[in-house]
C-alpha atoms as one frame of an Amber mdcrd trajectory, in Angstrom:
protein
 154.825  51.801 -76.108 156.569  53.253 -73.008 155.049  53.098 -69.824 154.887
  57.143 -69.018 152.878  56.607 -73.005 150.516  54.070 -71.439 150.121  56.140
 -68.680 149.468  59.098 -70.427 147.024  57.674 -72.834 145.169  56.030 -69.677
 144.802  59.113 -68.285 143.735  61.105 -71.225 140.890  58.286 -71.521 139.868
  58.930 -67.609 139.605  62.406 -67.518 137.780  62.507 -71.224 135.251  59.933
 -69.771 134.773  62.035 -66.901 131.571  63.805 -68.596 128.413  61.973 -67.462
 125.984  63.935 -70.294 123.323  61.695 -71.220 122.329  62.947 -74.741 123.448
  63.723 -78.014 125.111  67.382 -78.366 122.935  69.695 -79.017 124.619  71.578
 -82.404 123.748  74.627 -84.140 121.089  75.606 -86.330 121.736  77.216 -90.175
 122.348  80.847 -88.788 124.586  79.592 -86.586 122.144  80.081 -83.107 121.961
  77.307 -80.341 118.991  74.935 -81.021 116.271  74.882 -78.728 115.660  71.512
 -76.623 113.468  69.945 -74.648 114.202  67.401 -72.016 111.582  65.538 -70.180
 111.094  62.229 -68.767 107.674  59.763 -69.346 106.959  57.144 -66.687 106.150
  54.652 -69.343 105.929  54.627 -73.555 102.643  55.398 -75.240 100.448  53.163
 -75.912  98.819  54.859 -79.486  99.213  57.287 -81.375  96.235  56.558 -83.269
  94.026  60.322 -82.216  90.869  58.336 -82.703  91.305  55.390 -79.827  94.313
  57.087 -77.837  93.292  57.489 -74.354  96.094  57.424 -71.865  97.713  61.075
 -70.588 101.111  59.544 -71.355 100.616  58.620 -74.931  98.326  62.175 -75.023
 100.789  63.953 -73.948 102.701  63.410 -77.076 100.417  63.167 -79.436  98.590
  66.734 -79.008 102.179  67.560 -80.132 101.790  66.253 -83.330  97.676  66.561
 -84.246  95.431  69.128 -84.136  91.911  70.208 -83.570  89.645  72.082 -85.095
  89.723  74.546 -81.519  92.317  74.492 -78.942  92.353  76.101 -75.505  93.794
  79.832 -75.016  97.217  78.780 -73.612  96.988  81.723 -70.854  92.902  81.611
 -70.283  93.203  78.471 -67.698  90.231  79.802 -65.764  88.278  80.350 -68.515
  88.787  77.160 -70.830  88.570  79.841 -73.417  88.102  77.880 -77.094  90.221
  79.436 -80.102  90.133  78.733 -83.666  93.194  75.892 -84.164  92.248  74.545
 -87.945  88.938  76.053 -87.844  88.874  79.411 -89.771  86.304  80.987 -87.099
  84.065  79.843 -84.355  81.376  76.870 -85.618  77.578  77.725 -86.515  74.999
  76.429 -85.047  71.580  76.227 -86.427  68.371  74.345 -85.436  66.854  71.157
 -87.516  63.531  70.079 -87.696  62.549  67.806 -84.548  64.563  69.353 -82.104
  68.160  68.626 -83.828  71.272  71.316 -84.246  73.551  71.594 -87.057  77.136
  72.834 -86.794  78.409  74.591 -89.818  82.330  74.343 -89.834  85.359  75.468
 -92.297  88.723  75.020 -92.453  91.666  77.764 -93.026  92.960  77.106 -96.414
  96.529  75.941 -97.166  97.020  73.726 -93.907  99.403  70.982 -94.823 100.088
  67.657 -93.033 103.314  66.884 -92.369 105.765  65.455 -95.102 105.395  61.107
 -94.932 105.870  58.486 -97.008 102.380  58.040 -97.264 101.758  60.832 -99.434
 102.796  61.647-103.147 106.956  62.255-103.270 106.191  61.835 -99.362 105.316
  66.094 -98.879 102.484  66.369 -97.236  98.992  67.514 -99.223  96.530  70.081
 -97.699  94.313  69.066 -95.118  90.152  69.076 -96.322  86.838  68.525 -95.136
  87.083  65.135 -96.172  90.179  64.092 -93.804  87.637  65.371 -91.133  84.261
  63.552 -92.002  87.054  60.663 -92.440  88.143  61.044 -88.832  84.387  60.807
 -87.484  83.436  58.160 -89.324  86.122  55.983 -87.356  84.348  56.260 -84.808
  81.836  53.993 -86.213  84.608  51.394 -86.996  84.246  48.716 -84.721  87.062
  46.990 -86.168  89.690  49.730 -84.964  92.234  48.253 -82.757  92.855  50.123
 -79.463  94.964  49.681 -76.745  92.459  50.701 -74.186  88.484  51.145 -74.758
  87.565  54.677 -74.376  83.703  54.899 -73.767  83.498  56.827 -77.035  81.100
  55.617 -79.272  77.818  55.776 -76.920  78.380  59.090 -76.777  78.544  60.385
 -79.994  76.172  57.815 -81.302  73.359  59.304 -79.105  74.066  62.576 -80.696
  75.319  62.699 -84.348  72.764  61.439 -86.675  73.542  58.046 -88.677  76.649
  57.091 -86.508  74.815  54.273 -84.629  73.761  52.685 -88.433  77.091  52.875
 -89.884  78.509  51.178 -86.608  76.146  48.381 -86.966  76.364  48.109 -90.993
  80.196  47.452 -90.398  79.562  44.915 -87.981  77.420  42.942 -90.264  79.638
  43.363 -92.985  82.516  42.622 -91.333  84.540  45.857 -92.489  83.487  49.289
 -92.325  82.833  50.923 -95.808  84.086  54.427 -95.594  82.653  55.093 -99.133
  79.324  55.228 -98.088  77.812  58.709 -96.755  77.413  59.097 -92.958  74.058
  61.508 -92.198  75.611  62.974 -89.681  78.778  64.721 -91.723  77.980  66.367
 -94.490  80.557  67.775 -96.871  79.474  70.961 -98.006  82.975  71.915-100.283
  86.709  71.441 -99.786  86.944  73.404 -96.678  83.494  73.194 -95.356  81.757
  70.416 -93.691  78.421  70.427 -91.194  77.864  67.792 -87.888  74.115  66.894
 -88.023  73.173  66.351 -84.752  69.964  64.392 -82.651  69.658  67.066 -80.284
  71.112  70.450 -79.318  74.373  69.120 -77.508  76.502  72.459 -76.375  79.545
  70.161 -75.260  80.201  69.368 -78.503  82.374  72.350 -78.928  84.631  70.747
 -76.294  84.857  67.713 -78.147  86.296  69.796 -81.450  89.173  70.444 -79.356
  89.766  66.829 -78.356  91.978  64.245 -79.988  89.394  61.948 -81.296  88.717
  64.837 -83.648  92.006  65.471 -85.351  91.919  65.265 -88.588  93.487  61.864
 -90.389  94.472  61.288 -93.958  93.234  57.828 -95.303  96.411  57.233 -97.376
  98.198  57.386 -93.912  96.050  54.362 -92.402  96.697  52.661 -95.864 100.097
  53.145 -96.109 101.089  52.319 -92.163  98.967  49.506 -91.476  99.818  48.081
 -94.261 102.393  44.590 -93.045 105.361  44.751 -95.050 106.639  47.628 -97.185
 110.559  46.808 -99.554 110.842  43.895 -97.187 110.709  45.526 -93.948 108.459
  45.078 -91.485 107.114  48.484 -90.465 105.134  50.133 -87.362 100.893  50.907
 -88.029  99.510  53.585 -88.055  98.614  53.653 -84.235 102.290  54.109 -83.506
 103.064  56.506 -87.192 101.161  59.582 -85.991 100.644  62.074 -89.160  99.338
  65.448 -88.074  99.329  68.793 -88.585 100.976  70.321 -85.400 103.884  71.845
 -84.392 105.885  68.870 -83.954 106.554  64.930 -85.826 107.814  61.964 -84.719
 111.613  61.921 -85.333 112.784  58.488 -83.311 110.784  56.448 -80.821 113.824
  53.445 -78.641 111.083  51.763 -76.910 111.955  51.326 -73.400 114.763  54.524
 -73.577 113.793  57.756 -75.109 111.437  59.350 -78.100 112.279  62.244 -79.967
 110.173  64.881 -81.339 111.649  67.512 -84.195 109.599  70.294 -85.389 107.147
  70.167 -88.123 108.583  71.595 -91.437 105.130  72.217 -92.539 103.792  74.171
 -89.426 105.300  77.227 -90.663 104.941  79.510 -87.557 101.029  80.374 -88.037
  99.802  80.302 -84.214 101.541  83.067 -82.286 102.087  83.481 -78.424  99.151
  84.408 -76.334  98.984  88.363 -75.906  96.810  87.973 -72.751  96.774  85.925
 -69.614  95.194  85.121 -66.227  95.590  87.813 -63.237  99.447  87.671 -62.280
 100.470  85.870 -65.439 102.673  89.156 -66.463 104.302  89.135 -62.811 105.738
  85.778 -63.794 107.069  86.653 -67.273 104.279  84.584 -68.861 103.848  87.355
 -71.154 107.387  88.577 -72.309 107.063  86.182 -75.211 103.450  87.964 -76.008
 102.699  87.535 -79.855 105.883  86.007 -81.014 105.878  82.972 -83.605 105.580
  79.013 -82.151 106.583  76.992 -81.178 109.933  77.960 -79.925 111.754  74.798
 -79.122 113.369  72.698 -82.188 113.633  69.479 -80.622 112.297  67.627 -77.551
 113.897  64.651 -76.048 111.479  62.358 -73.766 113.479  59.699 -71.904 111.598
  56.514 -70.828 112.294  56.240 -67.012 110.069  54.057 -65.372 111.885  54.297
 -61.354 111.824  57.937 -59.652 114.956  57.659 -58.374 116.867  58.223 -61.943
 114.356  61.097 -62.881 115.146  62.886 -59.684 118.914  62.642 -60.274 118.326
  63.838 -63.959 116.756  66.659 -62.863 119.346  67.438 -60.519 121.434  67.472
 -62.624 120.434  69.690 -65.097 119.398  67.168 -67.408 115.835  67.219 -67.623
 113.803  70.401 -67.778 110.378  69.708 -65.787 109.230  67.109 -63.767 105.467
  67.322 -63.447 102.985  65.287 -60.950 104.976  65.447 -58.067 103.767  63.328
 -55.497 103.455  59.626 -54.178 105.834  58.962 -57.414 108.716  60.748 -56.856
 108.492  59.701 -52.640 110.539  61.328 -50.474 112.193  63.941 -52.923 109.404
  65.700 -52.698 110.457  66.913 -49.098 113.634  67.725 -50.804 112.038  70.737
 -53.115 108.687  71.351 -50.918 108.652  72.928 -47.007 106.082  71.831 -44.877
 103.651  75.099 -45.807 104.023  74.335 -50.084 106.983  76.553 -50.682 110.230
  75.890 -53.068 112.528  74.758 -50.437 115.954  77.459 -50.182 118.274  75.015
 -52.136 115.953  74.566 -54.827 115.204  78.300 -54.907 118.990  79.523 -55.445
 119.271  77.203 -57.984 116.920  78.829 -59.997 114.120  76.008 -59.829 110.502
  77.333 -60.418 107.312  75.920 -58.020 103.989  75.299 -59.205 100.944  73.269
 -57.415  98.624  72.487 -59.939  94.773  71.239 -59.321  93.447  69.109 -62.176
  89.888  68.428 -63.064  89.798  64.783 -62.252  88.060  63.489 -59.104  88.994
  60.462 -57.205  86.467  57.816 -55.355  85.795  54.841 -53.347  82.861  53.854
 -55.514  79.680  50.844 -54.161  78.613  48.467 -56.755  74.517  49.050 -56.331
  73.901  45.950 -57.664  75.104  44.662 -54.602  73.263  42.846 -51.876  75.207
  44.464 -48.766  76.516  47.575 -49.961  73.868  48.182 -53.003  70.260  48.802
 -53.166  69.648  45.063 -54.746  69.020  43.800 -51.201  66.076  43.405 -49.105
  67.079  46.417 -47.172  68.263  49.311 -49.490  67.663  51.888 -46.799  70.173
  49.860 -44.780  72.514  49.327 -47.551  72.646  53.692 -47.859  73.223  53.913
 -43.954  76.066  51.226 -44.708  77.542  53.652 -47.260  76.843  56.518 -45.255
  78.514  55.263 -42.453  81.722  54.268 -44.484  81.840  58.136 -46.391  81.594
  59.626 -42.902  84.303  58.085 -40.931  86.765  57.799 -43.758  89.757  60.315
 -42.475  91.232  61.262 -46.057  93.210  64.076 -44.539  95.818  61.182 -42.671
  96.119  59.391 -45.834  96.622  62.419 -47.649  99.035  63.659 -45.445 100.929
  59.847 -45.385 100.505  59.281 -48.768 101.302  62.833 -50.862 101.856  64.953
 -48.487  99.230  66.968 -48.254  99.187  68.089 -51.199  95.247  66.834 -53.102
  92.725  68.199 -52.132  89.625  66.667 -50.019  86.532  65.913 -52.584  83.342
  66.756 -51.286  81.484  66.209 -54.113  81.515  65.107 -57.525  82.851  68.026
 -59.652  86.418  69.295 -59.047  86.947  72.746 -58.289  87.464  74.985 -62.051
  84.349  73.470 -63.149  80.794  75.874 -63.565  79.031  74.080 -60.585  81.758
  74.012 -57.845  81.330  75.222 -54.623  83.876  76.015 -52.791  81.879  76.437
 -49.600  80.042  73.117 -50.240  80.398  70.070 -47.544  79.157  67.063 -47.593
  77.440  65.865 -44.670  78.608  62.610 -45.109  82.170  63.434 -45.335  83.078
  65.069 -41.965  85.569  62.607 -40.821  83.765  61.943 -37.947  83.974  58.318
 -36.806  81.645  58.806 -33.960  78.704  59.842 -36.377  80.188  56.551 -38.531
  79.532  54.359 -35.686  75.789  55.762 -35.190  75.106  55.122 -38.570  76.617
  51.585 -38.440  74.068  51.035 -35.492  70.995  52.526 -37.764  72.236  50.179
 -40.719  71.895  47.169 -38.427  75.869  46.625 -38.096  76.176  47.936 -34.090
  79.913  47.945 -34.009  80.703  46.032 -37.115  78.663  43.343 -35.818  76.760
  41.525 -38.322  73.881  40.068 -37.023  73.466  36.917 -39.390  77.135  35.831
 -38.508  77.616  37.091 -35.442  80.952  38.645 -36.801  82.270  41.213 -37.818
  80.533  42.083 -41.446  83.652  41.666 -44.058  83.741  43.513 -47.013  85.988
  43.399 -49.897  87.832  46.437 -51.938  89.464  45.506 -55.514  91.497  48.301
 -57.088  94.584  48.257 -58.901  97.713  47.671 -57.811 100.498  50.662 -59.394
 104.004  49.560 -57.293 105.028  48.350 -53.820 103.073  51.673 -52.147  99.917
  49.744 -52.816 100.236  47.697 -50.250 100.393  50.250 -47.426  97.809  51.421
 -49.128  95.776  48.820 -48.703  96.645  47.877 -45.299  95.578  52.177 -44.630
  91.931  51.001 -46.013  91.767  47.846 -43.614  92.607  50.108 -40.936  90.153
  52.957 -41.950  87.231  50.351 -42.229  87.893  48.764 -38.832  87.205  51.960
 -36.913  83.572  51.044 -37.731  84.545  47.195 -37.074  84.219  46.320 -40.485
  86.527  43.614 -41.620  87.780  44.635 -45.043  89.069  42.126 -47.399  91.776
  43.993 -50.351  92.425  42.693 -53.283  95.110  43.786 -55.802  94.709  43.387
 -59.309  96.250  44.386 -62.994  94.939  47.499 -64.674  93.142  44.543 -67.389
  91.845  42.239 -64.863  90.462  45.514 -62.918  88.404  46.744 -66.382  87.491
  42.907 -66.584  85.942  43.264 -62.771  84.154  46.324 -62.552  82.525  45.614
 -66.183  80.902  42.276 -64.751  80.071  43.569 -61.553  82.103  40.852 -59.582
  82.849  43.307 -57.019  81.497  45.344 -53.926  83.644  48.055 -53.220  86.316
  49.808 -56.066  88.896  52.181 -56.054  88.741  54.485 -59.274  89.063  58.168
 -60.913  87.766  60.034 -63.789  89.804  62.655 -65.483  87.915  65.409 -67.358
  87.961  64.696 -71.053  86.511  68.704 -71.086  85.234  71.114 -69.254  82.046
  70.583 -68.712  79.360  69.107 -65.739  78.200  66.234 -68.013  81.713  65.033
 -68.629  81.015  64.000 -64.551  77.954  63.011 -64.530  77.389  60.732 -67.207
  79.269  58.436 -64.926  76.270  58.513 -62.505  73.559  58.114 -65.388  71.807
  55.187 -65.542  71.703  54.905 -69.200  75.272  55.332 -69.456  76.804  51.796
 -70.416  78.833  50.094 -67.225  82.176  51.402 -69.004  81.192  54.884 -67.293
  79.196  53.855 -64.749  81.071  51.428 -63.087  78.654  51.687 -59.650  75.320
  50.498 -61.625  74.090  53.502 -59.963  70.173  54.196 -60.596  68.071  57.019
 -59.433  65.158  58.384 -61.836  64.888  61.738 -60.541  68.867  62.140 -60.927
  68.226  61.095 -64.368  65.626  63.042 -65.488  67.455  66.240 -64.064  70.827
  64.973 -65.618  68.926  64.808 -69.300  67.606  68.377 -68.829  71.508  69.593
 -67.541  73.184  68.333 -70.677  71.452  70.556 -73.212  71.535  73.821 -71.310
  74.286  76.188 -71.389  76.014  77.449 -68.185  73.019  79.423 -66.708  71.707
  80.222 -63.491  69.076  77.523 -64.090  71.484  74.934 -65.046  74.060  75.661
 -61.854  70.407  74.967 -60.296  69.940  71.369 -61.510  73.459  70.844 -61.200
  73.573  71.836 -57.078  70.160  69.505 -56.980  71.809  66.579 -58.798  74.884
  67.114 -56.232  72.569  67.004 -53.059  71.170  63.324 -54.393  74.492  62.139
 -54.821  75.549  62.959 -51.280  72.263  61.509 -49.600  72.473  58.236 -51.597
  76.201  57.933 -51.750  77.594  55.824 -54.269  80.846  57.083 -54.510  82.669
  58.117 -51.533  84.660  60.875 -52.755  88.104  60.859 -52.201  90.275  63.664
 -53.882  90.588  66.313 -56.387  93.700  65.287 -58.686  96.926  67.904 -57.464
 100.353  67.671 -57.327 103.983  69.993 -57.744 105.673  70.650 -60.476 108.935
  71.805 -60.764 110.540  73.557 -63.803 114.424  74.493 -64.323 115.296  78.229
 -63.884 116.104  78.027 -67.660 112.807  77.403 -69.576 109.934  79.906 -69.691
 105.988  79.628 -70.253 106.209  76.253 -69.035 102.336  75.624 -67.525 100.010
  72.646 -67.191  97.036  73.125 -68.875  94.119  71.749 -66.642  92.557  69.772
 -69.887  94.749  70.820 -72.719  98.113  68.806 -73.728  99.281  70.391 -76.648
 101.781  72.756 -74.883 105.309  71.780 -75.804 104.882  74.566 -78.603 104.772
  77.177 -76.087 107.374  76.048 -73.852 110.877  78.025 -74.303 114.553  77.394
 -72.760 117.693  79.587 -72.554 120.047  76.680 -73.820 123.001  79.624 -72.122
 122.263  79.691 -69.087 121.213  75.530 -69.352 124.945  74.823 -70.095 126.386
  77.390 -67.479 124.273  75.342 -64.774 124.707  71.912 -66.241 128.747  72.886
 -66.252 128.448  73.634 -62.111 126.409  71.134 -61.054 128.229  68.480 -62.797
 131.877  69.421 -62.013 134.550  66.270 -62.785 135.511  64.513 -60.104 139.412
  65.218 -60.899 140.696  63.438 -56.999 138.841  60.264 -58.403 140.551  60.067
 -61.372 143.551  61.159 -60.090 143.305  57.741 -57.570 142.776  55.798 -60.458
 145.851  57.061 -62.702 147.856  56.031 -59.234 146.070  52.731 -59.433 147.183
  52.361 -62.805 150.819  53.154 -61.796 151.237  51.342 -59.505 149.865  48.289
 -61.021 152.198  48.817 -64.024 155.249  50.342 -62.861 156.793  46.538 -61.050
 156.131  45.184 -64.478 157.711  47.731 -66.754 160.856  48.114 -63.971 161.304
  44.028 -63.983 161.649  44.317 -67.827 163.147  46.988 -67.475 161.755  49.087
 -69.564 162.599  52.943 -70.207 159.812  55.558 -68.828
């Protein structure tokens, strides 16, 4: 080959190599249109699929995707937490029993299929029945389930749907759950009918027909997947084989790089676009997909990126759609997209690039083990032990390590339920969260600590915090607590641990002081305070807290609906918490989002995670940005075809060889 050939050809490769597109192309769809994508990132891959034991938001965020529920949330109604029939043909009925139990009468739509799988007959997927329900609670009462984290489940649906408790502890003895026998507490009443037989009117149990742990599962699915070896291949279970009902199915899952999601052949377009919204919803073009068919995106492309650096750049580039929970994660980027005051900085703005702040309903806390001898009421001096607590809750200064940490962006906790919930005040404050280190150090004094001074050692009293350790920003962290603590000339002790050894810690107790949160499973005040109950096992209440009078008003609450009288117990319940102080509260869970000026209806639900149906992108006006934001370095390449020449031109003219 001559030279001004190898030349050529080397330069063809560099400038053809020049595109730095990360994914597969796109294509078209049968009538010829652009398909609809997706592009997201996840910090880490799920952990199950499995709907009854999944309980991580990464692995959720997926699989609400692919199940369903009985209800779902009205997309648009995020102040509401309106509930909307999702499988359910109509809202449940409830009826009284005999002794002071409810029944809930539910049915089904008719002609809901699961999606097409192996698992089933010719592998298309069969209708979904009552049974594939009653199925679904009665794994609940499988203690032989294998989950990848514990959710504290079972107590609370064994307290409150009749016969769960006996079938749980007849599969124990046997060793295997028999899901031919009958459970009392799900009654099949025809194909698409079935009734919940419940202990005791329990309102929140319409919440929990919108959760996960109620999707529906088909048995043969179980069978099949967890079965070991299938033609001589090794194949994944069930908990990571997801067979639903929603809008979307697994296609591909590269552990470590990406997971792919395709639509659902079987969903056949029947939920529709909400027609209404919240107040200004319509000013943001929520609405001007009102009533149109879901979901609207064909495919959606996750990529596994664990660092923030390479999901900023993505985004950047045009190559991922949304990046949600901006915060401490994504570092000092955030400055990047967010002034000082919470606005979409000017570059990001002409760009396109669309700002929301977003407060969840999850509540952050500095919670004392009461079991304790220092910091609990164990000791000989409990009274001393609250001042102690007291003391701590008052000085803390959350707004500097806000402001250091995630700049500025959560919001101060004064209490225990996050604002959205029935039972927030907004004008509430604690008077043992003012900040006031001055007021700390009097209470120190009335706890028998004047100045930090213990008076059995002398010394300054040393206490130790164990929480768990999420990246190198723990440690400043850490050092921000030892720093907060010696204002009141406490010595603190931190101690970094794994998310396992931290679950081993707090359910033995060995511990005095904790870091923790509690994200709302649903919308409701006893999704919060259960974790302050004293009957609650130590799963949810991690503190050991115990206060009869909380407890008795706590077991009235929970089977009241949102009333007058029940915003009553709640605001009493509140008042104890802040006066004996076992958590010191922290933060309200918020953060940034940012979406691409290309996709529409994009919104984070404050408890709902099945939104990727609703999401829409103009893959246009994608590729026109994508195209000038990602121009070809032609000077580079250029350098490197003289690079080439000149490295190859003395060779070719000492052989002389023709150009």
């Amino acid at each position: 080959m001559r030279l001004s050939q190898w030349l050529a050809l080397g330069l063809l490769v560099l400038l053809t190599g020049c595109s730095n597109y990360p994914y597969p192309v796109a294509g078209t769809k049968a009538d010829g249109s652009a398909k609809k994508i997706w592009y997201q990132t996840l910090q880490e891959d799920p952990r199950s699929f499995d709907p009854q034991v999944t309980y991580d938001t990464v692995s959720e965020e997926i699989l609400a995707n692919i199940t369903e529920q009985l209800y779902q949330y009205n997309y648009l109604k995020r102040n509401k937490f309106e509930l909307i029939p999702a499988l359910a043909d109509g809202m449940p009925v409830r009826t009284s029993r005999p002794g002071g139990g409810e029944t809930w009468t539910l049915k089904l739509k008719r002609g809901l299929l699961f999606q097409d799988d192996p698992c089933f007959e010719a592998g298309k997927g069969r209708e979904v029945t009552s049974d594939d329900f009653i199925y679904a609670i009665k794994r609940h009462g499988d203690p032989f389930i294998k989950a990848p984290t514990a959710p504290p489940l079972y107590e609370t649906l064994a307290q409150v749907i009749l016969g769960l408790e006996d079938f749980y502890h007849a599969a124990q003895k046997a060793g295997k759950a028999d899901y031919s026998q009958p459970l009392t507490g799900a009654e099949r009443v025809d194909r698409y009918t079935f009734k919940i037989h419940l202990t005791r009117p329990y309102p929140q149990l319409r919440y929990w027909l919108a959760l996960r742990f109620f999707a529906p599962v088909p048995p043969e699915a179980v069978a099949y997947w967890d079965g070991q070896v299938h033609n001589g291949t090794e194949r994944d279970p069930f908990m990571f084989h997801p067979v639903g009902t929603g809008a979307y199915k697994l296609k591909s899952w590269e552990r470590n790089q990406r997971l792919v999601l395709v639509r659902n052949e079987n969903y056949r377009a029947r939920d529709h676009y909400p027609s209404e919204g919240d107040p200004g919803d319509r000013e943001k073009g929520l609405l001007r997909d009102a009533g149109k068919p879901l979901p609207f995106v064909d495919e959606a492309y996750y990529t596994i990126t664990r660092e923030s650096i390479p999901m900023w750049t993505l985004f950047r580039q045009g190559y991922v759609d949304h990046i949600g929970r901006m915060g401490r994660r994504l570092g000092d980027n955030v400055a990047q997209a967010v002034t000082a005051s919470g606005a979409l900085s000017p570059d990001f703005e002409k760009n396109g690039v669309k700002l929301e702040r977003i407060v969840n309903l999850s509540t952050d806390y500095l919670g004392f083990n009461m079991t304790d001898a220092v910091v609990g009421n164990s000791g000989p001096s409990p009274e001393r032990n609250k001042k102690l607590r007291q003391a701590i809750s008052t000085a803390y200064d959350f707004d500097r390590f806000n402001d250091y940490f995630y700049f500025g962006v959560k919001v101060k906790a004064e209490n225990l339920l996050p604002p959205g919930m029935f039972g927030y005040d907004v004008g509430y404050k604690n008077p043992y969260r003012t900040q006031d280190v001055q007021k700390g150090k009097q209470l120190m004094r009335e706890a028998g600590y004047p100045d930090g001074v213990d008076p059995k050692t002398g010394r300054p009293l040393t206490l130790e915090l164990v929480y768990q350790a999420k990246g190198p920003e723990s440690q400043r962290e850490a050092q921000y607590f030892i720093e907060e603590f010696g204002k009141l000339g406490i010595k603190l002790k931190v101690k970094l641990v794994t998310w396992s050894e931290m679950q081993n810690i707090t359910k033995k107790g060995n511990y005095q002081i904790t870091r923790y949160g509690w994200f709302a499973d649903y919308p409701d005040a006893e999704n919060f305070f259960f974790l302050l109950y004293s009957k609650s096992s130590t799963d949810l209440n991690i503190t050991r807290y115990k206060n009869p009078e909380f407890d008795r008003l706590y077991e009235k609450m929970i089977v009241m609906e949102d009333t007058p009288e029940r915003l009553g117990l709640i605001k009493r319940m509140q008042d104890i918490l802040a006066e004996d102080c076992p958590w010191l509260f922290t933060f309200y869970e918020s953060y940034y989002i940012l979406n691409q000026g290309w996709t529409n209806n994009v919104l984070i639900h404050p408890v709902a995670y099945n939104l990727l149906k609703y999401y829409n992108v103009d893959p246009a006006l994608r590729e026109q940005k994508e195209r000038a934001w990602n121009q070809p370095n032609y000077g580079f390449v250029l350098a490197l075809a003289g690079l080439l020449t000149a490295a190859i031109l003395p060779v070719a003219l000492a052989r002389k060889d023709p150009l």
